[in-house]
VEXBAMI-667142 format. One line per 8 residues: number of its first residue (from 1); their letters; for each residue x, y negated, z negated of C-alpha. Coordinates in steps of 0.2 Angstrom, whole numbers. Layout:
BEGIN
NUM> A> X/Y/Z ~ ...
//
This chain:
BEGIN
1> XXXXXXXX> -267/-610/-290 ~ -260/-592/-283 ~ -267/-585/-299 ~ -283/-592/-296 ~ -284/-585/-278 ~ -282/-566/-286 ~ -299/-567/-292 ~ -306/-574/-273
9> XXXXXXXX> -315/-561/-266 ~ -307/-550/-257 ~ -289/-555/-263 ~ -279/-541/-266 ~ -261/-540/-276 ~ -246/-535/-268 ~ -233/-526/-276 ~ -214/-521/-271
17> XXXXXXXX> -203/-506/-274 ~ -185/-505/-268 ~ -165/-503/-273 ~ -160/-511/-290 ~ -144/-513/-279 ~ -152/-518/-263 ~ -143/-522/-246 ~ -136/-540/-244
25> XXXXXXXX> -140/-547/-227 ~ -129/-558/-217 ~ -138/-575/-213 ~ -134/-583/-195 ~ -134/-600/-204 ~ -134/-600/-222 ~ -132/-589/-238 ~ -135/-571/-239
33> XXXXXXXX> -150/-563/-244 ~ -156/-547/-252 ~ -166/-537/-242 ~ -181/-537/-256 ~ -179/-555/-255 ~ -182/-557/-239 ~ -197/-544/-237 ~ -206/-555/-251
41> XXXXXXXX> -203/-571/-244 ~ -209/-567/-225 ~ -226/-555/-236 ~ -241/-570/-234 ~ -255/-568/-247 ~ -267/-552/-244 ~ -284/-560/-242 ~ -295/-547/-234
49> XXXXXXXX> -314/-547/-229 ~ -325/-548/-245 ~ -339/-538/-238 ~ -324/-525/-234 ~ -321/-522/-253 ~ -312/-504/-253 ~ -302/-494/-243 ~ -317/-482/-234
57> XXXXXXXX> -326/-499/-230 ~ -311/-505/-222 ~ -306/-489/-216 ~ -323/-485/-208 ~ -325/-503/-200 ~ -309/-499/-188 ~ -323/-487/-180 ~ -333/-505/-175
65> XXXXXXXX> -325/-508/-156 ~ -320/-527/-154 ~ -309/-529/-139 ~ -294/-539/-151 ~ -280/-546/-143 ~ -275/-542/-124 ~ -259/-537/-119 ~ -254/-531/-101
73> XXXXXXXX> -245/-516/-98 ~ -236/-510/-86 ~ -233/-491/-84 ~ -218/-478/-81 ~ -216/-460/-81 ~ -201/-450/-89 ~ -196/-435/-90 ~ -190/-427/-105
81> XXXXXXXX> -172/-424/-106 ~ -172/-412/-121 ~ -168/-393/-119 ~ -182/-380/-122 ~ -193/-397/-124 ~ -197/-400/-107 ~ -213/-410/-98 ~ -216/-429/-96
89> XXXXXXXX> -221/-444/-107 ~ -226/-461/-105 ~ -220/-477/-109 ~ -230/-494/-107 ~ -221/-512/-108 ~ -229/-528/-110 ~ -231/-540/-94 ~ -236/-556/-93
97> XXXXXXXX> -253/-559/-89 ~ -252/-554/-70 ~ -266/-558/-57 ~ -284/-550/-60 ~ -288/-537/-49 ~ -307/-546/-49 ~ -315/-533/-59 ~ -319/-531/-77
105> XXXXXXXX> -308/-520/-91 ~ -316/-505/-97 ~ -316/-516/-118 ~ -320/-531/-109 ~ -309/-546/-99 ~ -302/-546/-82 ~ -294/-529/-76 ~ -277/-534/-69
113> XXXXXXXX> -271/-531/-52 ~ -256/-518/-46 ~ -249/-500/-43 ~ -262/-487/-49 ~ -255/-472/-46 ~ -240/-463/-52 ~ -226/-466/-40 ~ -220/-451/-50
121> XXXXXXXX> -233/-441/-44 ~ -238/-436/-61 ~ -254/-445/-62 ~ -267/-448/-78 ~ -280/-443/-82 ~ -286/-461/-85 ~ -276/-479/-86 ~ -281/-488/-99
129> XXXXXXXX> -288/-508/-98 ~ -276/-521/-92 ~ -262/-506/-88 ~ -254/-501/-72 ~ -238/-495/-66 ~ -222/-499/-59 ~ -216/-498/-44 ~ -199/-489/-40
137> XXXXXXXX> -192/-509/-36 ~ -196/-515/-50 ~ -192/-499/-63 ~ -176/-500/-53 ~ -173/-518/-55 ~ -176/-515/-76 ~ -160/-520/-85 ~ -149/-536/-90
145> XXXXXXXX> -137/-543/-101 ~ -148/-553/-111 ~ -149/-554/-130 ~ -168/-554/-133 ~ -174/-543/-146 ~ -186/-527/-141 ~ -198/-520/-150 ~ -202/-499/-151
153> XXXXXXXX> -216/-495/-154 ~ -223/-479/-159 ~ -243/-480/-161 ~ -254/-467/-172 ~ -264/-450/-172 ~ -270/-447/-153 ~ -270/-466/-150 ~ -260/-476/-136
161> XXXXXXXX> -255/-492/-131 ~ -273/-499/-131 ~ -275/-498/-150 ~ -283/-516/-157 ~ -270/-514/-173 ~ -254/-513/-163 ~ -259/-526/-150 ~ -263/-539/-168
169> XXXXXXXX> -243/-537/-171 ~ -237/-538/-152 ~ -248/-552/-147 ~ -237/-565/-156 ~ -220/-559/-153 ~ -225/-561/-132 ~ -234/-577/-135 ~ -229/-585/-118
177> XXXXXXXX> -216/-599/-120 ~ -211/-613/-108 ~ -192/-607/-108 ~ -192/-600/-90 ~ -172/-595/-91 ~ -178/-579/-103 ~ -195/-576/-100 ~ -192/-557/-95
185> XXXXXXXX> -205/-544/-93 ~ -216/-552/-106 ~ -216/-569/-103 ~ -213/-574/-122 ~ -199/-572/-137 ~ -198/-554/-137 ~ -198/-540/-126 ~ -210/-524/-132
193> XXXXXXXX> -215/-508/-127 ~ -228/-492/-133 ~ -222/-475/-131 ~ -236/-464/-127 ~ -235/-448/-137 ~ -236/-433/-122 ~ -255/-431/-117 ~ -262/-449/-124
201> XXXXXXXX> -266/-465/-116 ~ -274/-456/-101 ~ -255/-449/-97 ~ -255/-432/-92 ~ -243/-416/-99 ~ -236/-405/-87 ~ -232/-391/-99 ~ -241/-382/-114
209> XXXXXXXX> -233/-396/-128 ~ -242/-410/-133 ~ -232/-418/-149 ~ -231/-415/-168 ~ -226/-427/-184 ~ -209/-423/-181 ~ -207/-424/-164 ~ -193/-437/-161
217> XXXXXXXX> -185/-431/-143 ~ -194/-444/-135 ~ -191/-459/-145 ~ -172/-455/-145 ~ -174/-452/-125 ~ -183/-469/-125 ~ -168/-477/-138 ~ -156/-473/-128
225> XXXXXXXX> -162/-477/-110 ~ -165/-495/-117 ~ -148/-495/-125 ~ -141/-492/-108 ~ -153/-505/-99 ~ -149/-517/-110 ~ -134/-515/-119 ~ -135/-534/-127
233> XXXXXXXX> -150/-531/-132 ~ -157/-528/-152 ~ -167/-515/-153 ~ -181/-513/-167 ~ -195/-500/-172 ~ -211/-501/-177 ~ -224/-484/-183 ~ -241/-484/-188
241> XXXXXXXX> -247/-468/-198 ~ -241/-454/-189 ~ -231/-464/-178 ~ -223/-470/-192 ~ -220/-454/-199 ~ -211/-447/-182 ~ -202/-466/-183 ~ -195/-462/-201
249> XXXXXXXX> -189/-445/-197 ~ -180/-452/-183 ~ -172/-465/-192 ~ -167/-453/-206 ~ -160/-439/-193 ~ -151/-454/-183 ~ -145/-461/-201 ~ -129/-472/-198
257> XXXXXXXX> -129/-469/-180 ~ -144/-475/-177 ~ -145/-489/-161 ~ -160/-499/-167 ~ -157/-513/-177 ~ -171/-513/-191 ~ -190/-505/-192 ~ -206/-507/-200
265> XXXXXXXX> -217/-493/-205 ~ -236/-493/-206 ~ -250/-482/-216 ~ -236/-470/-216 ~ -245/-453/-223 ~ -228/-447/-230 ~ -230/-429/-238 ~ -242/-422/-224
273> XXXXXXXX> -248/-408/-236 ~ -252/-420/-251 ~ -262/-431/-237 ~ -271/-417/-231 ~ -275/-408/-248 ~ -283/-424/-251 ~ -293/-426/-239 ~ -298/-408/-242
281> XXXXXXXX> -303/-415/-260 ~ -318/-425/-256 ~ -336/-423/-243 ~ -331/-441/-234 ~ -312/-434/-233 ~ -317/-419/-225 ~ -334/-422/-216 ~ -328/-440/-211
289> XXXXXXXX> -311/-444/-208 ~ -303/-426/-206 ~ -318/-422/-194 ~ -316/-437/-183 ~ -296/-434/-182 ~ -303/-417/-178 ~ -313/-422/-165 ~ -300/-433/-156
297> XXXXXXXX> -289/-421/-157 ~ -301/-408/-149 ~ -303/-422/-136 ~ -287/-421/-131 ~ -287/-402/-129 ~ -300/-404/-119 ~ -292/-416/-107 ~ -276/-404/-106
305> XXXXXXXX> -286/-389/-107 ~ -277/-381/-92 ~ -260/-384/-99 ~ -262/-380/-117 ~ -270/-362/-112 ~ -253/-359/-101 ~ -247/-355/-122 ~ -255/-339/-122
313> XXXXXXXX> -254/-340/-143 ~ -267/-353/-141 ~ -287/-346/-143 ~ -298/-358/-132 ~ -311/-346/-141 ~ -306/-353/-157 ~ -302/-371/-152 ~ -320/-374/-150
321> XXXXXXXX> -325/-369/-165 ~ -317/-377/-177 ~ -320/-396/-186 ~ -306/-403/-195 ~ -288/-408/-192 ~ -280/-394/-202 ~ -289/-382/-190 ~ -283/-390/-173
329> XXXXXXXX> -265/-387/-184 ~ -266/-371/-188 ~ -274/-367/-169 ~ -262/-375/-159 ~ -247/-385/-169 ~ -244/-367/-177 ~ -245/-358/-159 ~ -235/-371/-151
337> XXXXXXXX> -219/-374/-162 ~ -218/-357/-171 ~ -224/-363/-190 ~ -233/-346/-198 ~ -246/-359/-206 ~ -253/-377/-205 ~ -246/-381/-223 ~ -229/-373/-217
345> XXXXXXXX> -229/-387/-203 ~ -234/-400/-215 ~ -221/-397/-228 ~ -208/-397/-212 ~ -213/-412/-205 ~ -217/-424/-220 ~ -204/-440/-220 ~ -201/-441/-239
353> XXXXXXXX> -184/-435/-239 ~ -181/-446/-222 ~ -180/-458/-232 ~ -165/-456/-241 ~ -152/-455/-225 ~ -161/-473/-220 ~ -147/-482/-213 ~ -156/-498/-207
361> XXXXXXXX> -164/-513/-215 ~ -182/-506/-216 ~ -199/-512/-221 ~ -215/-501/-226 ~ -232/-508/-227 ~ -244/-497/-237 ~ -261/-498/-242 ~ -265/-489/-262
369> XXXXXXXX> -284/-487/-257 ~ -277/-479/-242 ~ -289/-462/-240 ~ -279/-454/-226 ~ -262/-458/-231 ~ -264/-458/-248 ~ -256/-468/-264 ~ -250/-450/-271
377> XXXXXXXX> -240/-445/-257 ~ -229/-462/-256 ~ -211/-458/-259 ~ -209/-473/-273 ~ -195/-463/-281 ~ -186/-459/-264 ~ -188/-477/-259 ~ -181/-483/-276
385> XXXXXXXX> -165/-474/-272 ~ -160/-481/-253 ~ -157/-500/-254 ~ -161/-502/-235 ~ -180/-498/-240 ~ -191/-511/-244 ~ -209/-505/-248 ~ -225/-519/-249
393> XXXXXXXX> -240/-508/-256 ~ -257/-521/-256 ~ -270/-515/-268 ~ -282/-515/-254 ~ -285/-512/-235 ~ -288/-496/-231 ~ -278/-484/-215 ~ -272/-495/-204
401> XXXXXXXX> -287/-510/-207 ~ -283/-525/-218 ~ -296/-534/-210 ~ -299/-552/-214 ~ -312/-563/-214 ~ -315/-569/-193 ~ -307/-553/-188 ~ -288/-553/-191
409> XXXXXXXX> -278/-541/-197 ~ -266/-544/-212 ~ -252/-532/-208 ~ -247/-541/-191 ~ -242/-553/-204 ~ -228/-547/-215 ~ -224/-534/-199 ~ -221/-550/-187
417> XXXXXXXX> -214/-559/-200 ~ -201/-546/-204 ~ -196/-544/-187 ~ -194/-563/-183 ~ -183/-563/-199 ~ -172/-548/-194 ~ -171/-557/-177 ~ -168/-577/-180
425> XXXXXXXX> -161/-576/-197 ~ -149/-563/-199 ~ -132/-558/-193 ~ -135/-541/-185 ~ -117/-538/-185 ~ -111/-540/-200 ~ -122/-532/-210 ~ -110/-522/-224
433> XXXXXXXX> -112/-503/-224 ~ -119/-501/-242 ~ -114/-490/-255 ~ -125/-475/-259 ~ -128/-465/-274 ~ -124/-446/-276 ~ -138/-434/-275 ~ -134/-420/-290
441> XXXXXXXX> -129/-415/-304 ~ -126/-432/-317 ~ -111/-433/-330 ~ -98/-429/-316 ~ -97/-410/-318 ~ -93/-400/-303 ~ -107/-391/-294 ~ -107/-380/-277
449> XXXXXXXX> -123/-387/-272 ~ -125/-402/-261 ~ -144/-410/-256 ~ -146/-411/-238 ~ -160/-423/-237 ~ -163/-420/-216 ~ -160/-401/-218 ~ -176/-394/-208
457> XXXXXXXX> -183/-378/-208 ~ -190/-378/-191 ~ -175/-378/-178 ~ -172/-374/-159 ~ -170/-355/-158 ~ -158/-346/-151 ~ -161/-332/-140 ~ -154/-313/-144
465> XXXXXXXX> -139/-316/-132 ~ -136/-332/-135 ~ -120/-329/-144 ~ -114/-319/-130 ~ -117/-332/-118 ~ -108/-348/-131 ~ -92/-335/-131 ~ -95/-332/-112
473> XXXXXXXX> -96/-351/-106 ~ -83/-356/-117 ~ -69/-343/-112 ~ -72/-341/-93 ~ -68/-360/-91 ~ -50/-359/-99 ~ -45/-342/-90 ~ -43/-354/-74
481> XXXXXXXX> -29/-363/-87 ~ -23/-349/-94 ~ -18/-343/-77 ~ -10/-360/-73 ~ 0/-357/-88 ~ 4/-343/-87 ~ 12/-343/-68 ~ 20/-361/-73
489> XXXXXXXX> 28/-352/-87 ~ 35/-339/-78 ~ 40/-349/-63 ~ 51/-361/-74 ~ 60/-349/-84 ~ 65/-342/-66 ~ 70/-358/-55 ~ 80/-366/-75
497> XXXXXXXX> 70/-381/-66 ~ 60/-397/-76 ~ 43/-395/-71 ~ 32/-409/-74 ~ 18/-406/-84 ~ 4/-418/-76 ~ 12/-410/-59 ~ 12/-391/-63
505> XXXXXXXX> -4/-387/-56 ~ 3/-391/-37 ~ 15/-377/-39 ~ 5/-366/-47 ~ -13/-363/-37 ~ -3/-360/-23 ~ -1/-344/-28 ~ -18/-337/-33
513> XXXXXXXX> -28/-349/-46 ~ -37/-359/-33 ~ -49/-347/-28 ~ -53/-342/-48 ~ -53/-362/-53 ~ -64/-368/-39 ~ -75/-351/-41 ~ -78/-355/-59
521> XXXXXXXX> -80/-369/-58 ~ -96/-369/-46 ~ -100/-354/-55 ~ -102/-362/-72 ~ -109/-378/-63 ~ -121/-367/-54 ~ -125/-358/-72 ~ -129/-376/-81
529> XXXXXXXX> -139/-384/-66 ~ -152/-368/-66 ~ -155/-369/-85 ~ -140/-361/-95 ~ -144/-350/-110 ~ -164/-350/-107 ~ -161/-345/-90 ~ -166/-326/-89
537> XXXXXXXX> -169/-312/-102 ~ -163/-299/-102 ~ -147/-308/-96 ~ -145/-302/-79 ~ -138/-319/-70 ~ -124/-318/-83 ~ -117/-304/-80 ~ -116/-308/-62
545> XXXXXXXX> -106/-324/-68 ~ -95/-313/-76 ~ -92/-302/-63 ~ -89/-315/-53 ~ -77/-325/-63 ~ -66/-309/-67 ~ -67/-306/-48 ~ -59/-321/-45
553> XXXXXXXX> -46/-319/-59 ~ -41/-304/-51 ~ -40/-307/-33 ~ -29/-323/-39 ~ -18/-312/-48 ~ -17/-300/-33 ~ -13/-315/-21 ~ 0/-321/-32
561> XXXXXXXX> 8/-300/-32 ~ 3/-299/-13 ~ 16/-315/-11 ~ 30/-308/-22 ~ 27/-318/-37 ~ 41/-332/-40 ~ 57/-331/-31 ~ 69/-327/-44
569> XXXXXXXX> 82/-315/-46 ~ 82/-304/-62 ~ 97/-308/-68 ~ 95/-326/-67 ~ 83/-326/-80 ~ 88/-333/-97 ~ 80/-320/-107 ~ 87/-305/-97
577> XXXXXXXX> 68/-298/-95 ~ 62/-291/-79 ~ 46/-303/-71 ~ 34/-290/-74 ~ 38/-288/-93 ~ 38/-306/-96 ~ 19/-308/-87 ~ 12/-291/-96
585> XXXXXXXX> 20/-302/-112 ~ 12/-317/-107 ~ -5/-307/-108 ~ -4/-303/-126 ~ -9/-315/-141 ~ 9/-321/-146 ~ 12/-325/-127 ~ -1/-336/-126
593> XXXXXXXX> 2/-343/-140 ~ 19/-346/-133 ~ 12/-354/-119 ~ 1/-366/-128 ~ 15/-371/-139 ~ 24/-375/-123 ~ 10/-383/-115 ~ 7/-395/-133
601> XXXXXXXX> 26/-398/-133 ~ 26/-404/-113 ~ 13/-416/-116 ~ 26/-426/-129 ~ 37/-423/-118 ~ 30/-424/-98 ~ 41/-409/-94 ~ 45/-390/-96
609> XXX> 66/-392/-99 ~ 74/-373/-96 ~ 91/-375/-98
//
């Protein structure tokens, strides 16, 4: 019978690449099972739309606006916590149905009633439908101890929350239940929420940075603050195109460290330059798809148009003008993030080699008709090579499509099925790190190379005196220490007395390494709070630092002169040195290297023993 049904119109075959030695997954109830296992029993049949028979059909009838599925959102502003990457993004989390507001959505159905402006004060330029924001009391009150699963989500080129092909694979995972004791935010199984890449879904940017195919700061933010919120909680991923790209490579940087539990990738488009070349390849590429990414691209500039220009590398002159996605990328990724062209980006920014430092049970849907992420740049081989990737590739269904017949969308089926899976079936917890094979030479010669799969060209610069400033930060800290040391050194061998090491300090900065510690300290607290090495160039507030810090080095070492130094006589001193020559020898090298080795030795032993 399933034989039969691959001649139905509109059936399409489905085929699976993975590990010859694939994970083994720990079953909460029964037997272990493969991971390929799994991933082919949760995949349904791929019966899509007859009249849809080829990827551009399919592809081209996303462009058809049907208000699918509705989900609630509600809305919270962060700000980026990563250095040199600064500005704000968005994060929208599913709600239950909450009251209407009594008027209509902007894609049809009741708009819902709430807070509709930024309590932030970083506004939008427009929320959209069924989407409003929390207040402080109820961010605040964000967080438990529960164990229900959450679902990341990462949604696709200049898209948002409100995409019909995310909202098919959310819809059942928050299908309310009648459980009231874990109904949560979302009033069903799971708990879910969008990240909104910087300038999309109406959220606004408050610097010249939008986002790029790499760009995985916000997503390990987002990790993160989730983690901490709910610290019980699994945590799972889910891409769609470039979204899934920017999922990959974070999962591939993160690799075994990584805090979600398992992820699924969608229409992935892999090696950007292979997808992009192709497009270049035919009229409806270019003049079709590559023109309308283009255009919503351009859009976007539009809405930002103030902020973008703050980059004076970008050309509003030349924005205008151009057509295709490649141009928007060589006009404003290139200006923005420093890559000399568009193809230099792509080649840094693909997720073919993220693959290999996977660390988590993942699955990847992909369509081989696909004509925006296409079959050629797949990373069979790569995928082949990591048994914690699974890969269902359908014959048909276009970029991000698989429309079926009355309107449903095939990949919310294996995505939601997966997830479930991963969720009800397996033990999370004792999933076995697996044995990897080595990348290199065969035959078990020696070699001095070594492949780096997550070795990436682009990198945060560092500035001209940046080295200065590492050496400065981390020496001017330990003088205070040194100081302590030293004087604790020097005022032992005089009194031939034990001084306890956890206790030294309360004889010690008496004398003079109060006013240098507490000084430093506020110094190099004052120095991290106002922005650290990206602070001023040429460095002129770091050289005040060091001023200051040596000041206070000195006036503590004249204070501890001005008192006398230690009471101690000369000749009580076991060494027969006078003080002065036994500081002046505590300043050299082998003097502190002394001192630490008594410093080491005092911590086995709680105490300095002069005898």
């Amino acid at each position: 019978m399933s034989s039969l049904l691959n001649y139905w119109p509109g059936a399409c075959t489905t085929s699976f690449t993975h590990s010859d030695d694939p994970l083994i997954l720990p079953s909460k109830t029964g037997p272990a099972r493969a991971l390929p296992e799994l991933c082919k029993d949760i995949t349904p049949p791929c019966n899509l739309n007859p009249l849809l028979f080829n990827g551009h059909l399919q592809t081209c009838w996303t462009a058809v606006k049907v208000d699918g599925p509705p989900i609630h959102y509600k809305r919270r502003t962060f700000e980026s916590e990563t250095v040199g990457i600064e500005g704000h993004f968005t994060c929208d989390f599913v709600v239950a149905p909450p009251a209407p507001a009594g008027k209509t959505a902007k894609d049809g159905g009741p708009e819902d009633d709430g807070l509709r402006e930024d309590p932030l004060g970083v506004g939008h330029t427009e929320l959209p439908p069924r989407t409003t924001y929390f207040t402080e009391q109820e961010y605040e009150g964000l967080g438990s101890n529960d164990t229900k699963p959450l679902l990341i989500t990462l949604h696709g080129l200049s898209g948002g929350s409100y995409e019909v092909y995310l909202r098919h694979v959310l819809a059942p995972l928050v299908e309310q239940i009648k459980d009231e004791s874990s109904l949560g935010l979302s009033g069903g199984e799971w708990e879910c929420l969008v990240i909104n890449s910087r300038g999309c879904a109406g959220s606004k940017i408050t610097n010249s940075i939008l986002y790029n195919a790499r760009a995985t700061w916000d997503v390990r933010q987002v990790v993160k603050w989730c983690r901490q919120r709910w610290p019980n909680r699994p945590l799972f991923g889910i891409g769609y195109s470039l979204g899934g790209n920017i999922l990959t490579n974070y999962i591939g940087e993160e690799g075994s460290s990584c805090l979600l539990s398992a992820a699924v990738v969608v229409s992935n488009p892999w090696k950007l330059e292979v997808s992009s070349l192709a497009l270049k390849r035919t009229w409806i590429g270019m003049n079709v798809y590559s023109a309308a990414m283009g255009k919503n691209m351009r859009a976007l500039f539009d809405l930002h148009r103030e902020q973008i220009l703050v980059n004076k590398s970008i050309s509003e002159e030349r924005i205008v003008k151009l057509k295709y996605l490649h141009e928007f990328d060589r006009e404003v990724q290139c200006a923005t993030w420093g890559y000399p062209t568009e193809t230099a980006y792509y080649r840094d920014a693909t997720s073919v080699d993220s693959v290999l430092d996977i660390r988590i049970p993942t699955f990847v849907v992909h369509a081989k008709d696909d004509p925006i992420a296409c079959d050629e740049s797949v990373p069979y081989e790569e995928v082949r090579q990591n048994p914690y990737v699974v890969l269902c590739a359908t014959s048909g269904g276009g970029h991000l499509s698989w429309f079926e017949l009355g309107g449903g969308r095939w990949h919310a089926k294996p995505a939601v099925g997966f997830l479930n899976a991963m969720a009800r079936e397996v033990d999370l917890s004792k999933i076995e790190p697996h044995a990897l094979p080595s990348y290199g030479p065969r035959g078990g010669h020696k070699t001095p190379f070594a492949f780096e799969a997550m070795r990436r060209k682009m990198h945060m610069q560092e500035s001209p005196h940046c080295l200065a400033r590492i050496i400065l930060l981390s020496i001017l800290p330990s003088f205070s220490a040194i100081t302590t040391a030293k004087i604790a050194f020097i005022w032992s061998l005089s009194s031939q007395k034990t001084l306890p090491f956890f206790a030294f300090t309360r004889f010690c900065t008496p004398v003079g390494t109060i006013p240098f510690s507490c000084g430093t300290s506020s110094s190099f607290s004052v120095y991290r709070i106002c922005g650290g090495f990206f602070l001023s160039e040429p460095p002129v507030f770091d050289f005040v630092f060091c001023c200051v810090a040596v000041g206070f080095e000195l006036v503590g070492f004249f204070i501890f002169d001005l008192l006398g130094g230690p009471d101690f006589d000369e000749d009580d001193l076991p060494t027969g040195l006078p003080p002065r020559l036994l500081l002046a020898f505590a300043e050299t090298p082998l003097g502190m290297g002394a001192i630490f080795t008594i410093c080491v030795g005092s911590v086995q032993s709680q105490s300095f023993e002069i005898s």
